[in-house]
Biopython code that builds the backbone (N, CA, C, O; Angstrom):
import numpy as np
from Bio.PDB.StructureBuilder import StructureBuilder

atoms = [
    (1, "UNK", "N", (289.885, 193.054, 16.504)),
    (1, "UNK", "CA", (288.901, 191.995, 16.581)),
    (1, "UNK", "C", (288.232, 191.955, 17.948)),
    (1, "UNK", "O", (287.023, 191.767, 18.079)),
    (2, "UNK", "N", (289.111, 192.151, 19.005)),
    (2, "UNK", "CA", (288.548, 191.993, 20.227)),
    (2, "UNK", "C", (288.475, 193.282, 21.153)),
    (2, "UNK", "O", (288.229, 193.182, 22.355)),
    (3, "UNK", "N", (288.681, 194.373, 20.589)),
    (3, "UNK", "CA", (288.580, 195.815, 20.853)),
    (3, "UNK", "C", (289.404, 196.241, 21.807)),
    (3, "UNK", "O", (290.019, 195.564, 22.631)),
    (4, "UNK", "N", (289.384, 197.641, 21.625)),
    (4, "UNK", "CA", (290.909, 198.116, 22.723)),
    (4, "UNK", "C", (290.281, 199.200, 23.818)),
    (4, "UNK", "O", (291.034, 200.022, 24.339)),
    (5, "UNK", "N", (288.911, 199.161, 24.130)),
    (5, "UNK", "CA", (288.151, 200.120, 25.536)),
    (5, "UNK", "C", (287.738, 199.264, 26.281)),
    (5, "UNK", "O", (286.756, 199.595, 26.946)),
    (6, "UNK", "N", (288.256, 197.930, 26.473)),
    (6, "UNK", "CA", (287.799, 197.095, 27.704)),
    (6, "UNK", "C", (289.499, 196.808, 28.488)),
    (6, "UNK", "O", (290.647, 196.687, 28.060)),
    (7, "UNK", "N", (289.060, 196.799, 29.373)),
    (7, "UNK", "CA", (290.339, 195.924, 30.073)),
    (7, "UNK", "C", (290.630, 194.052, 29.605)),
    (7, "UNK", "O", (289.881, 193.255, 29.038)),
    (8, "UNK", "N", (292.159, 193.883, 30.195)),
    (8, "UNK", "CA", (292.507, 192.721, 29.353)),
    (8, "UNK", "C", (292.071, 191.261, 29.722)),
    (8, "UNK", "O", (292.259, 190.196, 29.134)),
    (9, "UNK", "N", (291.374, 191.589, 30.983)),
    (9, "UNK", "CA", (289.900, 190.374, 31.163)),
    (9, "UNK", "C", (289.024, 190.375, 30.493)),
    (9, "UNK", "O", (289.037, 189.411, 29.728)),
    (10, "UNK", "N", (288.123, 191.081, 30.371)),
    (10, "UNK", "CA", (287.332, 191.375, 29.639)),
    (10, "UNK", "C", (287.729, 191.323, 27.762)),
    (10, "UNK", "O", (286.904, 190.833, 26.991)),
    (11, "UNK", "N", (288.653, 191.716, 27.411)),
    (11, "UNK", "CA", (288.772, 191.395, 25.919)),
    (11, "UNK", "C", (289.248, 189.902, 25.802)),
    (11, "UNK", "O", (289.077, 189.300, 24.742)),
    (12, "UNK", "N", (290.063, 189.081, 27.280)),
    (12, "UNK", "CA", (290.449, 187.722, 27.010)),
    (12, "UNK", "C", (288.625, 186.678, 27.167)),
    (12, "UNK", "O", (288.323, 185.694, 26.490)),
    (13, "UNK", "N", (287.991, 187.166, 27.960)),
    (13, "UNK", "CA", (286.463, 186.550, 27.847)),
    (13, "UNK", "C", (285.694, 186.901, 26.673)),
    (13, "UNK", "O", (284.535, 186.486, 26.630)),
    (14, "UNK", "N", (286.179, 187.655, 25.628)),
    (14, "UNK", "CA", (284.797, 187.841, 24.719)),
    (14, "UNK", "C", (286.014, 187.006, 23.301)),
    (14, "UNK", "O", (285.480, 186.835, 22.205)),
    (15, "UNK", "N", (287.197, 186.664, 23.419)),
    (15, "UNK", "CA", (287.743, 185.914, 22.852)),
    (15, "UNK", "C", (287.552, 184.420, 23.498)),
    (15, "UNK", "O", (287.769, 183.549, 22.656)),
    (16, "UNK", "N", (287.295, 184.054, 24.436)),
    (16, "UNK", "CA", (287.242, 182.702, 25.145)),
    (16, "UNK", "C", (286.038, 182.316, 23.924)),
    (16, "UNK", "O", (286.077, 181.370, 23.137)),
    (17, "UNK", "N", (284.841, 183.508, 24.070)),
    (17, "UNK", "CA", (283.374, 183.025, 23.961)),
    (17, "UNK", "C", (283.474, 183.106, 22.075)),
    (17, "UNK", "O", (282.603, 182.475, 21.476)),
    (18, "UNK", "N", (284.264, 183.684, 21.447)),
    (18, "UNK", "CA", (284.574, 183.920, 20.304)),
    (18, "UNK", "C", (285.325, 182.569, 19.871)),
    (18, "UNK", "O", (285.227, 182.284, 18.677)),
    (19, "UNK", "N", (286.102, 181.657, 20.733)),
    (19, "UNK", "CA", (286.918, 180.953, 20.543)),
    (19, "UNK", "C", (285.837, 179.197, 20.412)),
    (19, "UNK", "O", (285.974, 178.188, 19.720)),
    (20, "UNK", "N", (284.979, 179.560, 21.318)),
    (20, "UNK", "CA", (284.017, 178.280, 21.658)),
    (20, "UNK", "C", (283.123, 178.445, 20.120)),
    (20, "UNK", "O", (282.951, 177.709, 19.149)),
    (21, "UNK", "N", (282.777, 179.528, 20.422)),
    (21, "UNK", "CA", (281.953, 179.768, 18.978)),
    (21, "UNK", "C", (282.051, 178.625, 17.842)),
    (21, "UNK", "O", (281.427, 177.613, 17.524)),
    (22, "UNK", "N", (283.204, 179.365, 17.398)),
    (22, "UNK", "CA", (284.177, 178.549, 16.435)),
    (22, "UNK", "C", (284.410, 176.875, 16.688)),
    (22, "UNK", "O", (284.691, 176.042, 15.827)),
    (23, "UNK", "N", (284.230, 176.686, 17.943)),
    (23, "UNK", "CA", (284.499, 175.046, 17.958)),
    (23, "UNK", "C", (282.918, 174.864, 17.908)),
    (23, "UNK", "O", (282.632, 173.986, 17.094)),
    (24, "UNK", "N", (282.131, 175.259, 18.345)),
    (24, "UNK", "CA", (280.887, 175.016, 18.227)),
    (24, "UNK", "C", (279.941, 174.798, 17.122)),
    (24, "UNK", "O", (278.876, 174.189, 17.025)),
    (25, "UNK", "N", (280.978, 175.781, 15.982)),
    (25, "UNK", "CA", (280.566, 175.543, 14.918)),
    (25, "UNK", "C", (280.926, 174.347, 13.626)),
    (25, "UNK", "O", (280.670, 174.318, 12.422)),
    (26, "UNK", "N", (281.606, 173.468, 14.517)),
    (26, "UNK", "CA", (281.953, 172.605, 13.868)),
    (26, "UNK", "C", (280.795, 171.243, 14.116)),
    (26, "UNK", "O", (281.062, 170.058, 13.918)),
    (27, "UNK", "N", (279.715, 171.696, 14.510)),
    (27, "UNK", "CA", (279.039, 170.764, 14.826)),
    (27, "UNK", "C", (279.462, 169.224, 15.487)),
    (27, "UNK", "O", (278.710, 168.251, 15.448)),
    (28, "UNK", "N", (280.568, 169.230, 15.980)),
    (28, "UNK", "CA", (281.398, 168.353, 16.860)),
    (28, "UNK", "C", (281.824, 168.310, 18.341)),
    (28, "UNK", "O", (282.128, 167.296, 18.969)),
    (29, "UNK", "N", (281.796, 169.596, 18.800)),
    (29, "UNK", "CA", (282.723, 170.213, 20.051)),
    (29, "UNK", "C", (281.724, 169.391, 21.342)),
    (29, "UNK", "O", (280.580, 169.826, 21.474)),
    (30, "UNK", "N", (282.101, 168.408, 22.121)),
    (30, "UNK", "CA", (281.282, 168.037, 22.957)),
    (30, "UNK", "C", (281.824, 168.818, 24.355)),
    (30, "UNK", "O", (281.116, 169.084, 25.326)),
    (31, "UNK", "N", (283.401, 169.146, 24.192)),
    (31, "UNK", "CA", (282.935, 170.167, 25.737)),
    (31, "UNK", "C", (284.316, 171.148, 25.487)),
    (31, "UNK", "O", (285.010, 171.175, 24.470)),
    (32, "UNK", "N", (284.418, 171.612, 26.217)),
    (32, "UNK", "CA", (285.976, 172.957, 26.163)),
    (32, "UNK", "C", (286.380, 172.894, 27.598)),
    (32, "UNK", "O", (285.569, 173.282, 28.438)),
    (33, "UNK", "N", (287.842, 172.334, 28.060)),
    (33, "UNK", "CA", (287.695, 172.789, 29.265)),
    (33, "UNK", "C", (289.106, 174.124, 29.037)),
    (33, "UNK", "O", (290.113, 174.162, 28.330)),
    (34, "UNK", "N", (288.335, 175.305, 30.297)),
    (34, "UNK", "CA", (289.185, 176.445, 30.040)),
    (34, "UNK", "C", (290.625, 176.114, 31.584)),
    (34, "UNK", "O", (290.317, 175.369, 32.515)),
    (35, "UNK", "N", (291.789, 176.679, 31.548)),
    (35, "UNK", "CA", (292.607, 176.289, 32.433)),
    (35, "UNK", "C", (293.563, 177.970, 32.855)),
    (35, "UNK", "O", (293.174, 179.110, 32.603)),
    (36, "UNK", "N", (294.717, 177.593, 33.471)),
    (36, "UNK", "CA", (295.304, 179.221, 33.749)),
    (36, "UNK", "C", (295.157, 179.824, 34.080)),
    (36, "UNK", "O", (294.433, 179.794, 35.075)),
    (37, "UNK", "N", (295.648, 180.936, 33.636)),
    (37, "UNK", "CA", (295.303, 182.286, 34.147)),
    (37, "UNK", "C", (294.063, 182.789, 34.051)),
    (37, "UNK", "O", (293.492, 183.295, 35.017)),
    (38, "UNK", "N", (293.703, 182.721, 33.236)),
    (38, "UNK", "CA", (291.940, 183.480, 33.022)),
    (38, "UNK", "C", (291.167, 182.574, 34.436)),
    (38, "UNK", "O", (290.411, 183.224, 35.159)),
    (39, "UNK", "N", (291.344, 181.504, 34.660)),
    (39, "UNK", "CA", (290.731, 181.184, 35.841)),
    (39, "UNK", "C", (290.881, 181.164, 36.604)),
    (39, "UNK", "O", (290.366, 180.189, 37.152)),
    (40, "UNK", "N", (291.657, 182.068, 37.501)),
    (40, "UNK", "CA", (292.792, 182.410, 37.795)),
    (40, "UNK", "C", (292.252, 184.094, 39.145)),
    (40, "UNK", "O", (291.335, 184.829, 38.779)),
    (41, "UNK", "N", (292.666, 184.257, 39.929)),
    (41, "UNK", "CA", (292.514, 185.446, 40.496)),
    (41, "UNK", "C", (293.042, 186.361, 39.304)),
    (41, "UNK", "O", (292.541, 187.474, 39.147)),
    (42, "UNK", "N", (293.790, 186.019, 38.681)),
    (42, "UNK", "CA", (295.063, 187.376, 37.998)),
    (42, "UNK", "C", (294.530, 188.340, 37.452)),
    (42, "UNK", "O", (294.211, 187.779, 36.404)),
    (43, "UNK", "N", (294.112, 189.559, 37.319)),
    (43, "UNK", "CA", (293.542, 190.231, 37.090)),
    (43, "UNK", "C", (293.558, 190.703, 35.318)),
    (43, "UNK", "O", (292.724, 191.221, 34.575)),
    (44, "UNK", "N", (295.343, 190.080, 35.101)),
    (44, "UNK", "CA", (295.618, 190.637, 33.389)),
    (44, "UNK", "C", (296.091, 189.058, 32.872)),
    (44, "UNK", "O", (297.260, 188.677, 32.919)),
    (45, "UNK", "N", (294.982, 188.249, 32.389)),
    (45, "UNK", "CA", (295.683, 186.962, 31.931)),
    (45, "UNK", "C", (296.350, 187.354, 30.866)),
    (45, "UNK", "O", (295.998, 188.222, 30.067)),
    (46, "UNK", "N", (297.522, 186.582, 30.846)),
    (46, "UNK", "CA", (298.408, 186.549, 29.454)),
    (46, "UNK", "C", (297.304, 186.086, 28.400)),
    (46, "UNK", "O", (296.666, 186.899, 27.732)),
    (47, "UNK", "N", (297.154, 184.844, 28.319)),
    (47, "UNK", "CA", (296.714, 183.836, 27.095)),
    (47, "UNK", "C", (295.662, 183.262, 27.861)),
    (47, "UNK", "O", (295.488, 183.465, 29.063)),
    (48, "UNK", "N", (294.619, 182.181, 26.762)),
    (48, "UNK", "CA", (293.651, 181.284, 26.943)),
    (48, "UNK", "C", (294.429, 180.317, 26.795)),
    (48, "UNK", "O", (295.344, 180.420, 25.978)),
    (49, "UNK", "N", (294.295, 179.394, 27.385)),
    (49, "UNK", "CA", (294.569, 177.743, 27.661)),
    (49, "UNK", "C", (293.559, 177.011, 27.696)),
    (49, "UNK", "O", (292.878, 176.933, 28.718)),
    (50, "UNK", "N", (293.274, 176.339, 26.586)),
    (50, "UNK", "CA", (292.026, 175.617, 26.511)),
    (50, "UNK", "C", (292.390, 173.978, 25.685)),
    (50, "UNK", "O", (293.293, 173.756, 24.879)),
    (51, "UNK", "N", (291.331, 172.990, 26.226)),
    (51, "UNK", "CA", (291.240, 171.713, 25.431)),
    (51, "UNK", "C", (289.812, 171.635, 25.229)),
    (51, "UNK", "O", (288.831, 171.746, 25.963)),
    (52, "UNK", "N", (290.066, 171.337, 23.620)),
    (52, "UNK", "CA", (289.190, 170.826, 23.295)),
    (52, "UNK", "C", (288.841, 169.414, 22.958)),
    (52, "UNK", "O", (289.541, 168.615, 22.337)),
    (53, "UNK", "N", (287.228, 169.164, 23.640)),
    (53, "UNK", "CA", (287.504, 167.656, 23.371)),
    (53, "UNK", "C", (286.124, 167.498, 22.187)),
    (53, "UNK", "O", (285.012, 168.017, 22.294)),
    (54, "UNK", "N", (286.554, 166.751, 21.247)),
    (54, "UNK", "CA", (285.702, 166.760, 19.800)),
    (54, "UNK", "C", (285.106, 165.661, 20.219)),
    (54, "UNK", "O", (285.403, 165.016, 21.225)),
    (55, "UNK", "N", (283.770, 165.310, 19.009)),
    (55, "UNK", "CA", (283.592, 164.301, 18.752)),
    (55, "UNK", "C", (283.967, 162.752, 18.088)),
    (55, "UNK", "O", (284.581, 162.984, 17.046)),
    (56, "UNK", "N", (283.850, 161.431, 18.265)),
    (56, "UNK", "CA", (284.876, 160.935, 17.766)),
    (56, "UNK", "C", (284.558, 160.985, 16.154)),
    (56, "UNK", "O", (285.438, 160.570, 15.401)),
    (57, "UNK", "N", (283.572, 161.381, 15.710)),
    (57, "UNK", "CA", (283.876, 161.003, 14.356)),
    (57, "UNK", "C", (283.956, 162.444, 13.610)),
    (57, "UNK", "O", (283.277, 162.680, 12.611)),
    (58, "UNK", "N", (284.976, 163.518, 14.270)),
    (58, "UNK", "CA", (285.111, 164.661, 14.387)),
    (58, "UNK", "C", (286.230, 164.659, 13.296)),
    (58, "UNK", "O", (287.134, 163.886, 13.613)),
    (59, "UNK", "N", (286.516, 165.532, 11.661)),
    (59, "UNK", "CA", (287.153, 165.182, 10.993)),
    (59, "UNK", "C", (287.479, 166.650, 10.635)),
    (59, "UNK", "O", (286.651, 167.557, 10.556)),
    (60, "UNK", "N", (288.832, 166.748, 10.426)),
    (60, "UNK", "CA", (289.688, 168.254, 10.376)),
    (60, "UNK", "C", (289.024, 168.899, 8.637)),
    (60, "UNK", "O", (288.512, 169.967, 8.300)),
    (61, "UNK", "N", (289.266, 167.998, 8.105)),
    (61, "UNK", "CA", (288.923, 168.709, 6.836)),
    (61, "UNK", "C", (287.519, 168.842, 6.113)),
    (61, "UNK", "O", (287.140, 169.146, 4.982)),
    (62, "UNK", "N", (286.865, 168.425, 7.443)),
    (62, "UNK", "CA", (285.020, 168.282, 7.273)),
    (62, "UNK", "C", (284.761, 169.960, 7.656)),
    (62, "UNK", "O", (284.041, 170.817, 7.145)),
    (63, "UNK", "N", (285.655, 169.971, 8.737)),
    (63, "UNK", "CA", (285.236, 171.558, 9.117)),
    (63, "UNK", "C", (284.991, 172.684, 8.410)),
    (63, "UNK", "O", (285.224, 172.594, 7.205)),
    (64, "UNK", "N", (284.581, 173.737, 8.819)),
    (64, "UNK", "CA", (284.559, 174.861, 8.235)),
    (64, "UNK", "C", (286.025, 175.386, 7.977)),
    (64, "UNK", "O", (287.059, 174.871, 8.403)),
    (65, "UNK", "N", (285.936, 176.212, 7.402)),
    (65, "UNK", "CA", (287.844, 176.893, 6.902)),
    (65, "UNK", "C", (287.998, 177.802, 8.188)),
    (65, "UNK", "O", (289.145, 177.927, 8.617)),
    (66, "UNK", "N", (286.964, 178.457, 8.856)),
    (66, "UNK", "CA", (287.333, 179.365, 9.418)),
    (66, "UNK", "C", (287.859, 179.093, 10.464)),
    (66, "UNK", "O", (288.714, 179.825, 10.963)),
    (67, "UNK", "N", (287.329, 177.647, 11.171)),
    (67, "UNK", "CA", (287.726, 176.887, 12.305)),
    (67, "UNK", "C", (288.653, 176.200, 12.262)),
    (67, "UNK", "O", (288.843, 175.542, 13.285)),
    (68, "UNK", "N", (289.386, 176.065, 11.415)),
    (68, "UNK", "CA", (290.514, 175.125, 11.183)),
    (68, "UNK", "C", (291.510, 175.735, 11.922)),
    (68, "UNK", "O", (292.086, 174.829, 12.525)),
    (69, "UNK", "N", (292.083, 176.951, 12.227)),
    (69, "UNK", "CA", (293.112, 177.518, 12.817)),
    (69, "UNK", "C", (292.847, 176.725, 14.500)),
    (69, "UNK", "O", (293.739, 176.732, 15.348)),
    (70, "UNK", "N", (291.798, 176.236, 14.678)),
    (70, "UNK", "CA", (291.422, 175.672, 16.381)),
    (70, "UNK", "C", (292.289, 174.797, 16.545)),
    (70, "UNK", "O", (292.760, 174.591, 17.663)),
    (71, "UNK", "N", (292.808, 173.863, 15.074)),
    (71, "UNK", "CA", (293.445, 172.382, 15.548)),
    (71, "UNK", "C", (294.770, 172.555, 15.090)),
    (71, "UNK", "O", (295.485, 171.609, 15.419)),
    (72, "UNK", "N", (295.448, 173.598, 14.328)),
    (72, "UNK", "CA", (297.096, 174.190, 14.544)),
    (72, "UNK", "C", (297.542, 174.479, 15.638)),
    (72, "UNK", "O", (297.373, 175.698, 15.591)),
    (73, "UNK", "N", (298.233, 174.184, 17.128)),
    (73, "UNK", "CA", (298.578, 175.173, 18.256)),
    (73, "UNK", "C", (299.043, 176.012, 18.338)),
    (73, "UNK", "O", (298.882, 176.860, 19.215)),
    (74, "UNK", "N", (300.043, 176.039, 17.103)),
    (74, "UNK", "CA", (300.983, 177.471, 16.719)),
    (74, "UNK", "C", (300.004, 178.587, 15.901)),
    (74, "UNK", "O", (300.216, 179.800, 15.923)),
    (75, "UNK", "N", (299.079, 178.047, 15.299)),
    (75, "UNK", "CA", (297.904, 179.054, 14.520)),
    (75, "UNK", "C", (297.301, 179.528, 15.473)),
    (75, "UNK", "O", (297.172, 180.741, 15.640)),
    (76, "UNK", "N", (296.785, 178.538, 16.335)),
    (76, "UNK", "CA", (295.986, 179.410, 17.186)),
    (76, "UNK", "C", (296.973, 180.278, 18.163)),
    (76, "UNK", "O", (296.783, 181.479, 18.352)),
    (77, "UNK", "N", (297.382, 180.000, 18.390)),
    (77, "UNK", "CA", (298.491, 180.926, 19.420)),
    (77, "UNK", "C", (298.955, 182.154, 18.990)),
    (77, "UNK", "O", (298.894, 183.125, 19.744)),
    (78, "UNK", "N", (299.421, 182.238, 17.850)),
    (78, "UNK", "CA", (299.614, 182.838, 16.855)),
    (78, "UNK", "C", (298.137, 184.181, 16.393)),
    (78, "UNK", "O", (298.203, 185.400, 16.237)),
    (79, "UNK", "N", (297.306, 183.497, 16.332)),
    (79, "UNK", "CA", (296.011, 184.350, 15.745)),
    (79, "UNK", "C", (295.401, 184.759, 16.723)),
    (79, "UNK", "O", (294.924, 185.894, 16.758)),
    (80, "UNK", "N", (295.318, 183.999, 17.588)),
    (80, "UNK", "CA", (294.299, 184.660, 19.404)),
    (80, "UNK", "C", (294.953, 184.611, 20.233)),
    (80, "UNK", "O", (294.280, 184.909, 21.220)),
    (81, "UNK", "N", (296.177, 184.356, 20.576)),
    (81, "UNK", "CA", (296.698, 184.496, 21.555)),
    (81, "UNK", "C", (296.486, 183.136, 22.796)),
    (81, "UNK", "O", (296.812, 183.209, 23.981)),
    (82, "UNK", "N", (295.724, 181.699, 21.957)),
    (82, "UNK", "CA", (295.503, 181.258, 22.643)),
    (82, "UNK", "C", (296.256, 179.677, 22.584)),
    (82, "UNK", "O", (296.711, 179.266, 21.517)),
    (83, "UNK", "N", (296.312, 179.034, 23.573)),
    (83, "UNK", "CA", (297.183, 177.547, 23.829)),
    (83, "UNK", "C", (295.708, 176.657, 23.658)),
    (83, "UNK", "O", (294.695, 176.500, 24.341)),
    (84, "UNK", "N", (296.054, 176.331, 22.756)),
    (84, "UNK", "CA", (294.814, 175.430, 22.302)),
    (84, "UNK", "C", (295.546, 174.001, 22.053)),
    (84, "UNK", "O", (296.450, 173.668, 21.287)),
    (85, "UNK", "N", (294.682, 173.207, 23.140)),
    (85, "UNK", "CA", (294.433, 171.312, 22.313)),
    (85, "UNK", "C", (293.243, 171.096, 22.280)),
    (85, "UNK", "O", (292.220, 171.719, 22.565)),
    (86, "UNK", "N", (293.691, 169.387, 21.601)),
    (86, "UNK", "CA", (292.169, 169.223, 21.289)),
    (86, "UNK", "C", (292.453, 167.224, 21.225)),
    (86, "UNK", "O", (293.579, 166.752, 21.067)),
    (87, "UNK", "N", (291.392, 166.494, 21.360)),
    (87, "UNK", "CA", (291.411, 165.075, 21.560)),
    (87, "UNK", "C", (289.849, 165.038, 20.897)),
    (87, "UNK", "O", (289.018, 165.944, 20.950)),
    (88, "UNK", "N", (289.715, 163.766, 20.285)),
    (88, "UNK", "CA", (288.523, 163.293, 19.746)),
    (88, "UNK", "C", (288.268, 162.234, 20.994)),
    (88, "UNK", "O", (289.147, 161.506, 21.454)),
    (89, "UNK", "N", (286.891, 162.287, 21.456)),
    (89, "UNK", "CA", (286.209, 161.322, 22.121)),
    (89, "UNK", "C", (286.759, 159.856, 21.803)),
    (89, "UNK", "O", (286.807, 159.429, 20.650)),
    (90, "UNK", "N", (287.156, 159.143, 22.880)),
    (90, "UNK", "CA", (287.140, 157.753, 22.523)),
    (90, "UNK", "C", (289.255, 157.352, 22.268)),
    (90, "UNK", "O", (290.002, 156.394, 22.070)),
    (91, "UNK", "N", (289.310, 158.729, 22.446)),
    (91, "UNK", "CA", (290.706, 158.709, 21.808)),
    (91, "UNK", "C", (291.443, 158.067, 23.490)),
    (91, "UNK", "O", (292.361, 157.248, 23.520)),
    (92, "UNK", "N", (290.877, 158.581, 24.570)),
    (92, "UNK", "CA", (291.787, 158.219, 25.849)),
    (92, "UNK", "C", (290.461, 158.002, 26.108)),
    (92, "UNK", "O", (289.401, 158.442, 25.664)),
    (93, "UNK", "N", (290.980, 156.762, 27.415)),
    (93, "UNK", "CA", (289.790, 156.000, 28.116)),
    (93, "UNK", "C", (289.290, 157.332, 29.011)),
    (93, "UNK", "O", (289.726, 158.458, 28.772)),
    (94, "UNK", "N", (288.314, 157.052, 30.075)),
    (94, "UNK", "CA", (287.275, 158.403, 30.234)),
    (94, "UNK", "C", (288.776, 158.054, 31.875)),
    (94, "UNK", "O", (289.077, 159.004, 32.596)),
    (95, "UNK", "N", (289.269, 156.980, 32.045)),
    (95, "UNK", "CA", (290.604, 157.425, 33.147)),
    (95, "UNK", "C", (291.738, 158.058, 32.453)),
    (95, "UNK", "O", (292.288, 158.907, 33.154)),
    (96, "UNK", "N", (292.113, 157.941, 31.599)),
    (96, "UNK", "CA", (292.885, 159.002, 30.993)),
    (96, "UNK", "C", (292.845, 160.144, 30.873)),
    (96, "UNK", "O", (293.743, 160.939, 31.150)),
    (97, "UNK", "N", (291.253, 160.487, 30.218)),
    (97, "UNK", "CA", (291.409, 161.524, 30.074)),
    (97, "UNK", "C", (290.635, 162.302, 31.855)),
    (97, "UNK", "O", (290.176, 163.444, 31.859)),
    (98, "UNK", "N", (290.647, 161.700, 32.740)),
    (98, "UNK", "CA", (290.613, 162.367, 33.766)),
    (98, "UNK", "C", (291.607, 162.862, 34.318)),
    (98, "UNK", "O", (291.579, 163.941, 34.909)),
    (99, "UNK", "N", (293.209, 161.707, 34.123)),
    (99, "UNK", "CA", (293.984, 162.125, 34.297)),
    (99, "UNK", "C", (294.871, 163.127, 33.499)),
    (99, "UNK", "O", (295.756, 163.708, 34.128)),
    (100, "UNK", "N", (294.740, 163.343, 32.379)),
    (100, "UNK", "CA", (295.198, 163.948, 31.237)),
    (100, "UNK", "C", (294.524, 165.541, 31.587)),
    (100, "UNK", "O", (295.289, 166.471, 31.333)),
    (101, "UNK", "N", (293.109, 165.920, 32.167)),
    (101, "UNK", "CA", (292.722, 166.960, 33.126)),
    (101, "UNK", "C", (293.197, 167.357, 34.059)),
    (101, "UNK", "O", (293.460, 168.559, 34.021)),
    (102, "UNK", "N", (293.465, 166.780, 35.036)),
    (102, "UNK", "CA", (294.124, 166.808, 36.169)),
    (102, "UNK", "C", (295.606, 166.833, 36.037)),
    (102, "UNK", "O", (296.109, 167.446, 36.978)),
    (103, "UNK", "N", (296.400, 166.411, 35.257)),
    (103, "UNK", "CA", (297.412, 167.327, 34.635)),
    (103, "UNK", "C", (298.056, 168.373, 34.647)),
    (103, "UNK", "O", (299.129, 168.720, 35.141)),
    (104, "UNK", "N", (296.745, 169.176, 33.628)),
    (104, "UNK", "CA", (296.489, 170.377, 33.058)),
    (104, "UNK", "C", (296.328, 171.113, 34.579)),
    (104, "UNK", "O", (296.104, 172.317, 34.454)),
    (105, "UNK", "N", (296.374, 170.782, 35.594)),
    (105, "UNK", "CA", (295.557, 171.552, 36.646)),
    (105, "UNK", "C", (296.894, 172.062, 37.781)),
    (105, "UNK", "O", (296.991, 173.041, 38.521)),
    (106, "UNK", "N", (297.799, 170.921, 37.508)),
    (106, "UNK", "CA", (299.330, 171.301, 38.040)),
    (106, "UNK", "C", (299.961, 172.693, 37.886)),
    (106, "UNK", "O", (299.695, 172.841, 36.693)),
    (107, "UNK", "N", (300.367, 173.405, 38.103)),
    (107, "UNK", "CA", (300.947, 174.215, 38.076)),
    (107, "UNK", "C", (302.540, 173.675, 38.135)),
    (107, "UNK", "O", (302.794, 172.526, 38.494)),
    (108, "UNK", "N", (303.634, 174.679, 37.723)),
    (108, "UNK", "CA", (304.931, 174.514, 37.546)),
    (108, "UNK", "C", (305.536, 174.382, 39.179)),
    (108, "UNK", "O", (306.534, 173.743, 39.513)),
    (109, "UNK", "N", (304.747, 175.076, 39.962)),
    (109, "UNK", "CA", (305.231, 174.618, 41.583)),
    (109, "UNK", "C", (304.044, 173.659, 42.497)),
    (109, "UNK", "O", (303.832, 173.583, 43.707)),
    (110, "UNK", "N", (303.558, 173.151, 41.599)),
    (110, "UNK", "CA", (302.903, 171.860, 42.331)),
    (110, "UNK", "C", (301.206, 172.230, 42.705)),
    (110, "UNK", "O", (300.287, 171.444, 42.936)),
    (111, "UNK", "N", (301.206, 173.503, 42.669)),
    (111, "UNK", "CA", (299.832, 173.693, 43.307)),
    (111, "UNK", "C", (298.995, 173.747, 42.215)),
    (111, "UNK", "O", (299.371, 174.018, 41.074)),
    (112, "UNK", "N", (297.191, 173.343, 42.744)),
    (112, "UNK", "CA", (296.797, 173.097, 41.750)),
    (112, "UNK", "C", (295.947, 174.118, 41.228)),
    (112, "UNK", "O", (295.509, 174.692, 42.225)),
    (113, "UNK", "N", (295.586, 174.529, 40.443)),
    (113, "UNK", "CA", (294.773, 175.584, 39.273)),
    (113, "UNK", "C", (293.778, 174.957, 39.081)),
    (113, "UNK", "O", (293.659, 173.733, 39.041)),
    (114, "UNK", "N", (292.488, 176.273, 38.863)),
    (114, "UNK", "CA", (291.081, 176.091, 38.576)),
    (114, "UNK", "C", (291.122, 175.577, 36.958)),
    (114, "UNK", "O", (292.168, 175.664, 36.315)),
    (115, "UNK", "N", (290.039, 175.104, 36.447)),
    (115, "UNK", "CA", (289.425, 174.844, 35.458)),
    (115, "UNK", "C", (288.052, 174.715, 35.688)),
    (115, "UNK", "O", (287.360, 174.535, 36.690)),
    (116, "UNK", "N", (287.791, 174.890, 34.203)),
    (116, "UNK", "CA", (286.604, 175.126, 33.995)),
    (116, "UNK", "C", (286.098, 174.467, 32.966)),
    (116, "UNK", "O", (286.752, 174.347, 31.930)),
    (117, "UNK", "N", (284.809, 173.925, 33.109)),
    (117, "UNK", "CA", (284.606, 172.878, 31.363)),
    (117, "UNK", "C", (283.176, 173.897, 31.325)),
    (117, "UNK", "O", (282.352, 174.344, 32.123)),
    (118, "UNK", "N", (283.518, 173.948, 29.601)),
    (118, "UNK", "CA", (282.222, 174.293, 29.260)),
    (118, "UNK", "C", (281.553, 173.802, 28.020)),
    (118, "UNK", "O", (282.185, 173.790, 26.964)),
    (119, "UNK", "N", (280.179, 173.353, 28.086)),
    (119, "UNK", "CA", (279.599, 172.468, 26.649)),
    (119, "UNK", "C", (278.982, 173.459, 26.289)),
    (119, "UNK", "O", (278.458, 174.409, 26.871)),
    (120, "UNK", "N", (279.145, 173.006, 24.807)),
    (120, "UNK", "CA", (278.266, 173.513, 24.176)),
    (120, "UNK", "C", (276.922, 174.102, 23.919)),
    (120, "UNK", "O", (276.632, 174.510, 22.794)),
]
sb = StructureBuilder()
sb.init_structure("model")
sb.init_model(0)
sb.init_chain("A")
sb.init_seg("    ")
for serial, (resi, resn, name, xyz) in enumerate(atoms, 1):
    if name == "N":
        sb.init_residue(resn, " ", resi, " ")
    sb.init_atom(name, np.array(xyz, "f"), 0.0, 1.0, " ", f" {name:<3s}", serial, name[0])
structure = sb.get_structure()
């Protein structure tokens, strides 16, 4: 799916953009923020680490079939290799979910990691 003559940056970015796609096509996705390794100096990210944040009147079984694997974490992990969440607008106050970002930005020894948001 994501081809085997690129290096493993390059095949994890044309899955990032493969991955937005898909939320994009749910006519809901108001932003993606990306986290980890891919943003990351590391030259060979393991996985994508991404949240998605929907719209609030964003409904799982409205979606397309193909996008549905976005809101399983074990599907998606499983199928792309990627750590996927996801929150509907409205769901955490806009301080929550700043802090609920900033979070995500911790690392396991305290220091903090890039992110990246990207809209649609």
């Amino acid at each position: 799916m994501f081809g085997s003559g690129s290096t493993i940056r390059e095949r994890a970015f044309r899955r990032l953009m493969y991955l937005h796609g898909l939320a994009f096509e749910t006519g809901k996705l108001r932003s993606l923020y990306v986290f980890g390794s891919f943003v990351s100096a590391v030259p060979e990210p393991r996985d994508l680490d991404m949240v998605l944040v929907m719209a609030a009147d964003f409904r799982l079984e409205e979606c397309p079939r193909e996008t549905r694997t976005l809101f399983e974490h074990a599907d998606a992990q499983a199928r792309y290799q990627a750590s996927i969440f996801w929150v509907r607008e409205g769901m955490l106050t806009d301080a929550d979910m700043k802090e609920f970002i900033e979070t995500w930005q911790i690392k396991r020894d305290g220091t903090k990691r890039g992110i990246v948001e990207l809209r649609p």
